[in-house]
C-alpha positions in Angstrom: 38.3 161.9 6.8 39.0 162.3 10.4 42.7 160.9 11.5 43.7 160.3 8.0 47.4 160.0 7.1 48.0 161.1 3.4 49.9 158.6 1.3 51.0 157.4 -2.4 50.3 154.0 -3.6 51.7 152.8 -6.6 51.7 156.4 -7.8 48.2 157.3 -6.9 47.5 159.7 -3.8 45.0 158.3 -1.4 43.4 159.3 2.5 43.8 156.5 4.6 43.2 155.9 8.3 46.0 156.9 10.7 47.5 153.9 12.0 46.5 151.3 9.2 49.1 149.0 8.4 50.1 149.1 4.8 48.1 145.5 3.9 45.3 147.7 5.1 45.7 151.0 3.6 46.1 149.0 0.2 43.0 146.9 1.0 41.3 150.2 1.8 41.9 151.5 -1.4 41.2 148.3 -3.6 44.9 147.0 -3.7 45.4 143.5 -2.4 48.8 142.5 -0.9 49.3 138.3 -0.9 49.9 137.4 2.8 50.6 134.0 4.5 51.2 134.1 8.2 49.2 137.1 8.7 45.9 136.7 10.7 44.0 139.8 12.0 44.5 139.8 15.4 45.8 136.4 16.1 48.8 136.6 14.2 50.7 139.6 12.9 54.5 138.7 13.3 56.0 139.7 9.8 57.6 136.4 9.4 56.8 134.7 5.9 57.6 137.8 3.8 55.0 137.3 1.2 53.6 140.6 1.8 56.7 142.7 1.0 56.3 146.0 -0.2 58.5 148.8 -1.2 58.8 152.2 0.6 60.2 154.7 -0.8 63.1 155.8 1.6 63.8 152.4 3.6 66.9 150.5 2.9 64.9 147.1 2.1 61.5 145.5 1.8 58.9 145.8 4.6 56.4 143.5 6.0 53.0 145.2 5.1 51.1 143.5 7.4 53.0 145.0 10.0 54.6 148.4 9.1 52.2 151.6 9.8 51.2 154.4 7.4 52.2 157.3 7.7 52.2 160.9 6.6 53.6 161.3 2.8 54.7 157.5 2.5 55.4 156.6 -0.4 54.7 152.4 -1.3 55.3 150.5 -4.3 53.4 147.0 -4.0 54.1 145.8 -7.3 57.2 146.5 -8.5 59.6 144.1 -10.2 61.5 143.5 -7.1 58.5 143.3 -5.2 57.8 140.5 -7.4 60.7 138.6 -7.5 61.1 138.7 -3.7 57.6 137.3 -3.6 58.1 134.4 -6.0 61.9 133.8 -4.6 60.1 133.1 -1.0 57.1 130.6 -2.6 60.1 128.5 -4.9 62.2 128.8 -1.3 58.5 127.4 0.9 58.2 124.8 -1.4 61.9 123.5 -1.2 61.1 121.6 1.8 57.1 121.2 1.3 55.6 118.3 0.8 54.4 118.3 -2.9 51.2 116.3 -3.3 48.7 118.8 -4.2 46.4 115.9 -6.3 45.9 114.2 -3.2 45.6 116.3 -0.4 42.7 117.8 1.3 43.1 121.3 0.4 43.7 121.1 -2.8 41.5 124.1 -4.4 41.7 125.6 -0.8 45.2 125.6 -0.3 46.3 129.5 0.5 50.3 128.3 -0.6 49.0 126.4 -3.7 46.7 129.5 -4.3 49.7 131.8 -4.5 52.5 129.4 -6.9 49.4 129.8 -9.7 49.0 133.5 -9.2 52.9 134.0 -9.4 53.6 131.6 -11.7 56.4 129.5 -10.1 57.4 126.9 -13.0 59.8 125.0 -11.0 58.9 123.8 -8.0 62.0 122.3 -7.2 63.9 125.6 -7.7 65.8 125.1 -4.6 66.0 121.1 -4.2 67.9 120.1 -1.1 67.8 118.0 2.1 64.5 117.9 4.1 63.4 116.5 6.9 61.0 113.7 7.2 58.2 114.2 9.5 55.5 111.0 10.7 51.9 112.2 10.6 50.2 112.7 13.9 47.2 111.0 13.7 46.8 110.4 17.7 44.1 112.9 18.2 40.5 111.6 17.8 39.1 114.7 15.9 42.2 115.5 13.5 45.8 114.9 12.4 49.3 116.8 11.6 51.3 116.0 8.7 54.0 118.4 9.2 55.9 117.6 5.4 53.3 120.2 4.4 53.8 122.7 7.5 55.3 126.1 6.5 56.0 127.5 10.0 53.7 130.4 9.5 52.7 129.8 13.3 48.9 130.3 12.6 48.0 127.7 14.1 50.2 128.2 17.7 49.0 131.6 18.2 45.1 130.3 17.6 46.3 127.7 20.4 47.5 130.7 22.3 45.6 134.0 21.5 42.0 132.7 20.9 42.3 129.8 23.4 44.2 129.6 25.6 45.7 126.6 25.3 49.0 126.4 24.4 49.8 122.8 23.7 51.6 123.0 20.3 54.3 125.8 19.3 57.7 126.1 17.3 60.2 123.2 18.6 63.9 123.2 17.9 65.9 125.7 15.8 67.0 126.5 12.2 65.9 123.8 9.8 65.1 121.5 12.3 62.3 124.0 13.1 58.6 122.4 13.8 55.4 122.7 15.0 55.1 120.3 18.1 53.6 119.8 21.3 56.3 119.7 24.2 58.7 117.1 24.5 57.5 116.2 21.4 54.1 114.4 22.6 51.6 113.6 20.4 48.6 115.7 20.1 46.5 112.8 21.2 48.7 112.5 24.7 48.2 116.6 25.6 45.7 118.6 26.9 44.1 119.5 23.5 40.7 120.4 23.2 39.9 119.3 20.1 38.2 122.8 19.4 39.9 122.6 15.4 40.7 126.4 15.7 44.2 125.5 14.4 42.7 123.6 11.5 40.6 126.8 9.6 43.5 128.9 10.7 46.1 126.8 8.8 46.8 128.0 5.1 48.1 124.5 3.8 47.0 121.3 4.5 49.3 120.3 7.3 46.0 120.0 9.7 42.9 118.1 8.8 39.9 116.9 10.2 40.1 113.0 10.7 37.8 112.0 7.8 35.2 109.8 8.3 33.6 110.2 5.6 34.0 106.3 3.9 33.0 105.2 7.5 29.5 106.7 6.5 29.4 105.6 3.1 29.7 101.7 4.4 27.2 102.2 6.4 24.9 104.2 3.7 25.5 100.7 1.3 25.2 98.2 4.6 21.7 96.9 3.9 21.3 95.9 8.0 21.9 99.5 9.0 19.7 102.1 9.4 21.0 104.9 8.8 19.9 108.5 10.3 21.7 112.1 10.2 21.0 115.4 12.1 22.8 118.5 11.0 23.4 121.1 13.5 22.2 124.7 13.3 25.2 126.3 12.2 25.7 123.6 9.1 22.7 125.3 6.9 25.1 128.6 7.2 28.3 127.3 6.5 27.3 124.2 3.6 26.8 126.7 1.0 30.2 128.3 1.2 31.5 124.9 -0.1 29.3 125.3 -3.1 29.6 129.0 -4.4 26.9 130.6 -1.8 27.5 133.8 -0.8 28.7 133.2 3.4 26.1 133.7 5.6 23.2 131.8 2.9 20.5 129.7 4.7 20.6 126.3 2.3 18.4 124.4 4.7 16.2 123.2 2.1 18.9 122.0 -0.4 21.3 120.1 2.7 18.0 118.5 3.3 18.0 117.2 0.1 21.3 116.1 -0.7 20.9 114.0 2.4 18.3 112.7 1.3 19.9 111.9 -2.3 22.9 110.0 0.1 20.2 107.5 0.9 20.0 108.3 4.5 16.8 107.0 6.1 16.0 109.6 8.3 17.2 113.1 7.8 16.8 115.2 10.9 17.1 118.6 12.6 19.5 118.9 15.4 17.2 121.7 16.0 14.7 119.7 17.6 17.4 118.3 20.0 18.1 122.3 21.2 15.1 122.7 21.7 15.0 119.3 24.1 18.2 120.7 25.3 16.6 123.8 26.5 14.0 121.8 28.3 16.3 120.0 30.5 18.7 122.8 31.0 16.1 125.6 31.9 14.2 123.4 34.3 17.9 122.4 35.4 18.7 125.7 36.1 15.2 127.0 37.6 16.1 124.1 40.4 19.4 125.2 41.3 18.6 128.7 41.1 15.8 127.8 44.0 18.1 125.7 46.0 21.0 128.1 45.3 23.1 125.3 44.6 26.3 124.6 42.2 25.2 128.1 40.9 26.3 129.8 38.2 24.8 126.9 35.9 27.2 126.4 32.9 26.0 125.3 29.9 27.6 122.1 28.3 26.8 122.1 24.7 30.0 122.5 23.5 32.6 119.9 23.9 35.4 121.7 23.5 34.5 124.2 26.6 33.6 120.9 28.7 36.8 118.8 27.7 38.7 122.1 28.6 36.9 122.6 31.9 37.9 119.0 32.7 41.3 119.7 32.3 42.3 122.9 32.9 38.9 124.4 35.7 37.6 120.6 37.1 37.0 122.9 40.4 33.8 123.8 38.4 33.0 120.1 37.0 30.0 120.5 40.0 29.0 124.3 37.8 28.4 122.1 34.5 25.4 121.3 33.2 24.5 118.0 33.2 22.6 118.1 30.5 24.3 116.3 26.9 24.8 118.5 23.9 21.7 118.8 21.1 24.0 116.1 19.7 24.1 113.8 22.3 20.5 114.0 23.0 19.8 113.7 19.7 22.3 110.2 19.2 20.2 109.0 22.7 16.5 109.8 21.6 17.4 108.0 18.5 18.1 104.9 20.3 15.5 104.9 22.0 12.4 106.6 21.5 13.5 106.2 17.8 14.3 102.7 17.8 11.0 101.9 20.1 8.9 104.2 17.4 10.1 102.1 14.5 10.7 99.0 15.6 14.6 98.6 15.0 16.8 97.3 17.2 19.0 99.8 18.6 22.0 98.1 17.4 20.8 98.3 13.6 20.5 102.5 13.8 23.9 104.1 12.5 23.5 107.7 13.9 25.7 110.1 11.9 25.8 113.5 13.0 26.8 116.9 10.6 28.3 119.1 12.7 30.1 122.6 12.4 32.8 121.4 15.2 35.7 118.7 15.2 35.3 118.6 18.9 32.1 116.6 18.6 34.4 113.8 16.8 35.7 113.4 20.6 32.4 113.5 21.8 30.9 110.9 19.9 33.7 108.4 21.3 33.0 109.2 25.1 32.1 106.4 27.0 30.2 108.1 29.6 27.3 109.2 27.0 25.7 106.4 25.8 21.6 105.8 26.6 21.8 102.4 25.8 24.5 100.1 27.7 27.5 98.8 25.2 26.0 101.3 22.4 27.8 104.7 21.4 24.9 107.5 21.1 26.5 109.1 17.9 28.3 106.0 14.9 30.0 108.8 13.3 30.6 112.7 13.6 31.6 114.5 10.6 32.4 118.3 9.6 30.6 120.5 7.4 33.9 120.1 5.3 33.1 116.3 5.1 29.7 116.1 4.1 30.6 118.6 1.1 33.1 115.9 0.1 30.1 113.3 0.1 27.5 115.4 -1.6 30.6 115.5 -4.7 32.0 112.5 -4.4 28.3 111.2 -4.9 28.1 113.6 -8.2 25.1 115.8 -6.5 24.7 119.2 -8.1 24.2 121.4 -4.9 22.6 124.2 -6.2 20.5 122.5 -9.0 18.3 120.2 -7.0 15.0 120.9 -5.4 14.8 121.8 -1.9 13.4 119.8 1.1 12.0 119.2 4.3 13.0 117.5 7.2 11.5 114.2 8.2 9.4 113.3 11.2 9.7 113.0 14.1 12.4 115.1 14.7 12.0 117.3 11.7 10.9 120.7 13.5 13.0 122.9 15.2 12.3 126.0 16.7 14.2 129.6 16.2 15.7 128.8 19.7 17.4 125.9 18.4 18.4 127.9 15.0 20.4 130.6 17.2 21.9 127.5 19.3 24.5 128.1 16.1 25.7 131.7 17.5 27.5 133.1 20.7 24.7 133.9 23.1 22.0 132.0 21.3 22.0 129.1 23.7 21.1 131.7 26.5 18.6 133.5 24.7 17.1 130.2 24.2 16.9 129.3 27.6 15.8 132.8 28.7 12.6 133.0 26.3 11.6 129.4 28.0 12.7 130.5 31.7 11.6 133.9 31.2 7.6 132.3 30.7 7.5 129.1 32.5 8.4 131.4 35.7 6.3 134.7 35.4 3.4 132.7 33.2 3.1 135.1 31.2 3.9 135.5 27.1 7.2 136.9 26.4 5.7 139.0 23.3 9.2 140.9 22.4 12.0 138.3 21.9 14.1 141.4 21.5 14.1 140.9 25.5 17.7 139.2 25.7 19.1 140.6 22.5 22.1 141.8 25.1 23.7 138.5 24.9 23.7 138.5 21.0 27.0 139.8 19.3 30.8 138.6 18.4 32.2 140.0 22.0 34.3 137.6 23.3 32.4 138.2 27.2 29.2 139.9 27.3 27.1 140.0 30.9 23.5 140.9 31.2 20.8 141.4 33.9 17.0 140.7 33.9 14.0 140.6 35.8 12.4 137.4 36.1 9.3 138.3 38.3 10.8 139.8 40.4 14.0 138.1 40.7 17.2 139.2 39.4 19.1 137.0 37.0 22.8 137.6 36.2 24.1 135.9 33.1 27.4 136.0 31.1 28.6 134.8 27.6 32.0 133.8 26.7 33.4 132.2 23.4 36.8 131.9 23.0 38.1 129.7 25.8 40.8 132.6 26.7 37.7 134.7 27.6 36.3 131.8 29.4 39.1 131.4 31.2 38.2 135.6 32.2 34.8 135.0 33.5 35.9 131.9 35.8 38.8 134.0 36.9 36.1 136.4 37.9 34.0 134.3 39.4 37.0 132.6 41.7 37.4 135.7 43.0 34.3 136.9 43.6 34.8 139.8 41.5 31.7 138.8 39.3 29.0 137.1 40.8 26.6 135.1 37.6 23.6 132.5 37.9 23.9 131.0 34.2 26.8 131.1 31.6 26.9 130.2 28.8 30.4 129.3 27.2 31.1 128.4 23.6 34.6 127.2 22.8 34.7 128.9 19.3 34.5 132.3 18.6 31.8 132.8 17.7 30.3 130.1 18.2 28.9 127.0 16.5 29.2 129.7 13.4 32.7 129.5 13.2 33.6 125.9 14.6 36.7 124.2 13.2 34.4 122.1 11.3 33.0 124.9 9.3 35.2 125.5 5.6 37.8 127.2 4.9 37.6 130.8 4.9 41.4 132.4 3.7 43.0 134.8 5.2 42.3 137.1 2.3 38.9 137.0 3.6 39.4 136.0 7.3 41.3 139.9 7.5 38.6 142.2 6.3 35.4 140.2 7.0 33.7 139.7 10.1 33.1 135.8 9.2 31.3 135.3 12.4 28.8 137.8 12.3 27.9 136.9 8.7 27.1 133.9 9.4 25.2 134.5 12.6 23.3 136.7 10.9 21.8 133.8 8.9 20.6 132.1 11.9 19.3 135.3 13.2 17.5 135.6 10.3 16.3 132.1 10.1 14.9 132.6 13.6 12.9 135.4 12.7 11.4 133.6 9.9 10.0 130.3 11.5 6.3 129.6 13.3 8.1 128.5 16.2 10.1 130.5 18.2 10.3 129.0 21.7 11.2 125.9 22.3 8.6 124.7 24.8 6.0 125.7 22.0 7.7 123.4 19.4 4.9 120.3 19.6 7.1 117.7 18.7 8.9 118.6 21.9 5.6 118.4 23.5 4.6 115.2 22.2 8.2 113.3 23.0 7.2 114.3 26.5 3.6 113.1 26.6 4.8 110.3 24.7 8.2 108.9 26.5 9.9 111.5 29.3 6.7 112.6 31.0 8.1 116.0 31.5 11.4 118.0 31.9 13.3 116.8 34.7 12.1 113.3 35.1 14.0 110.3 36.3 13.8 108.9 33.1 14.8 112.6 31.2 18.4 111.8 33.3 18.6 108.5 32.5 18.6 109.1 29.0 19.4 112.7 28.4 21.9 113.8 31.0 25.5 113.0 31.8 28.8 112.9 34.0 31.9 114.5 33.4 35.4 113.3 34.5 38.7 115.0 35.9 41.4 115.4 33.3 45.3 115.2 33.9 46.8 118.6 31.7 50.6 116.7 32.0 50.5 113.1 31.1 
């Protein structure tokens, strides 16, 4: 092995790459060292002391997910001391946690909870003393903070920080009075949030949680004058198995579809077939301004939390955005309309619920400015991937024993465009196999043609020939890297005609809506990729491919918009955006 150090773990001589932190050599070598504020490059600041280790030589315990290897180091992981140090810190984290493990939502998932079993603390109350009593933040409309059961491990501010740029919640006052907090103690609901969720998958406990809405759907599941629909967004059929024992990265299409189904939903549908619409307005949306040379680079608007942080933090490109809704806002409009016209059901009767991988889309659904039908909201109720494996066992369904199933019509077929909506880049790619044939007529026979824009990278740029024409795109998740590319292209530095920006990274694969993964995973696993790989996958597997070739799309259009672009397309299927304050 090139640039290896040579070390002794627990006895045993090993090779491990120079420069590894100890948490890593261990890993390396099959060894696994507990950690709790550790995340792989968001968070490495040594501070819960969990992952203590002994060196031979130093005059105390080291942090392993900080201290490097090197040459002859000696490291004891498991010692007696090691040990005691470790279950000392959980008795002294749970002194002043809140203790209501048969109630909360992480229960099972809870990375503190995890870690009392596999130490065996007996006495919870080891070190019982004061506390300090904390009100739970539920001001946000996509999630809440109860911090009784925060254990300052700061995930969740460097997420804010690192990842997104953001910044609205970090470590207020000192000592014991130490708290997570937006500044001057605002609610999370009064800052400039962005309800991206990031904080919520990064968090080991359950001091963050999705706002559940889950009973909200049940009512209207057992209200016999609803009719009640669901779409489930690409990424959902890569992330539901998880919850169930599926190796990450499964496609469970066929068994989400019937779950659903055993719910009592009236309509299950594919939010896949609203990408694909999505792609139809926003291609023909960026054809025209690429002609005109207006409000160029086109920006897509699929995900909320890039648009609600464009309208706070960049409204100078507000004019840039898309106006285009999300797949799930089309969706929520079609429904209530075409749908309800279809069927004959009053609009008001159709309870739209929407599965999505993303608690953004919780604040999208209450937005006032989206709704196709006057005094109706497109989307009833927006719910996570976590949610909807609540329902499937609250309602006693055996995920992986029932038979599979398809999705109903009309809105049943999606094409692979829509499928890689789920992934960074796949929202370009999308558009550029439909651009790429509407403009040079001709068959785009190798959709390996845009594969530059697939991958994790937080900003990847690409350039192709559209008869003739240049085309410069670029694809940013993350917000901080989206914040890059605008920088760029405020200065002139960069110069693009589409961009594509996904508020996760990621992507839709690895939305704050999407379960659990713990760090234990989250450090040595490329979660993203995994799961894009599914879609990827999925893509290459289906009829349709393009999603101007899907027919349903076709038919919606003969049937009700007349074609892409129409006055009636904008009425229903586009949208405004509004200025945001950042200080309120």
């Amino acid at each position: 092995m090139e640039n290896a150090v040579n070390i002794k773990i627990n006895g045993f001589d090993y090779q491990v790459p120079a420069g590894s932190t100890i948490l890593e050599a261990a890993h390396a070598v099959g060894i696994e060292i507990p950690t709790l504020c550790y995340l792989k490059e968001i968070n490495a600041i040594g501070a819960c002391r969990i992952c203590v280790v002994e060196v031979k030589g130093a005059r105390s315990l080291v942090a392993a997910c900080v201290f490097p290897v090197n040459e002859g180091m000696e490291i004891f992981t498991n010692t007696p001391k090691v040990i005691e140090a470790r279950k000392t810190t959980l008795e002294l984290i749970l002194s002043t946690h809140k203790k209501e493990c048969l109630s909360c939502v992480r229960s099972g998932s809870c990375e503190l909870q995890k870690l009392c079993h596999e130490y065996g603390i007996a006495d919870e109350n080891a070190f019982a003393g004061d506390v300090v009593n904390y009100a739970i933040d539920a001001s946000a409309s996509h999630m809440y903070r109860d911090n009784e059961k925060c254990i300052l491990c700061r995930r969740c501010v460097a997420v804010c920080d690192k990842i997104q740029g953001i910044s609205v919640i970090g470590a207020n006052a000192r000592g014991f009075d130490t708290h997570i907090g937006s500044a001057f103690e605002y609610n999370l609901g009064d800052v400039a949030c962005i309800s991206c969720g990031q904080c919520i998958t990064a968090c080991p406990t359950g001091a963050l949680a999705e706002r559940d809405d889950t009973q909200k759907v049940f009512d209207a599941l057992n209200d016999p004058a609803k009719h009640v629909v669901v779409q489930t967004a690409p990424a959902v059929r890569v992330g539901l198995g998880e919850e169930f024992g599926y190796e990450m990265g499964s496609v469970v299409t066929g068994k989400m579809v019937s779950a659903l189904k055993m719910l009592g939903f009236d309509g299950v549908f594919d939010t896949n077939f609203a990408a694909d619409l999505t792609i139809m307005e926003e291609a023909t949306e960026f054809l025209a301004r690429f002609k005109e040379g207006k409000n160029l680079p086109l920006i897509t608007s699929c995900s909320p939390g890039w648009v609600k942080y464009c309208e706070h933090y960049h409204p100078d490109f507000i004019p840039n955005l898309s106006s285009c809704k999300s797949p799930q806002g089309m969706f929520g409009s079609v429904a209530k309309t075409f749908y309800a016209e279809k069927m004959g059901i009053d609009p008001k009767d159709i309870f739209v619920v929407s599965v999505m991988p993303c608690t953004a889309k919780k604040f999208e659904a209450e937005r006032t400015d989206y709704s196709a039908v006057e005094g109706l909201a497109d989307i009833d109720a927006s719910i996570t991937v976590r949610e909807l494996a609540r329902m499937i066992r609250k309602a006693g369904i055996n995920f992986k024993a029932i038979p599979e199933a398809e999705f109903d019509a009309p809105f049943g077929l999606g094409s692979g465009a829509g499928t890689i909506f789920g992934a960074t880049g796949g929202v370009m790619e999308a558009a550029l196999r439909t651009a790429y044939e509407v403009v040079t007529g001709k068959e785009l026979t190798d959709l390996a043609t845009f594969n530059a824009v697939r991958g994790v990278e937080g900003v990847k740029e690409a350039s192709y020939d559209l008869d003739g024409v240049t085309v410069n795109v670029a694809v940013a998740s993350g917000l901080a890297n989206a914040k890059k590319v605008l920088e760029m292209v405020k200065s002139g530095e960069k110069k693009y005609d589409f961009i594509e920006i996904m508020a996760c990274p990621g992507g839709c694969v690895n939305g704050g809506g999407q379960p659990i993964v713990p760090a234990s995973v989250r450090n040595f696993e490329d979660v993203r990729a995994l799961r894009a790989a599914g879609l990827y996958n999925d893509d290459e597997n289906l009829p349709v491919r393009k999603s101007h070739q899907n027919p349903d799309i076709k038919a919606i259009y003969d049937e009700f918009f007349g074609e892409p672009g129409s006055h009636k397309a904008h009425d229903i299927l586009h949208t405004g955006y509004t200025e945001r304050k950042v200080y309120y």
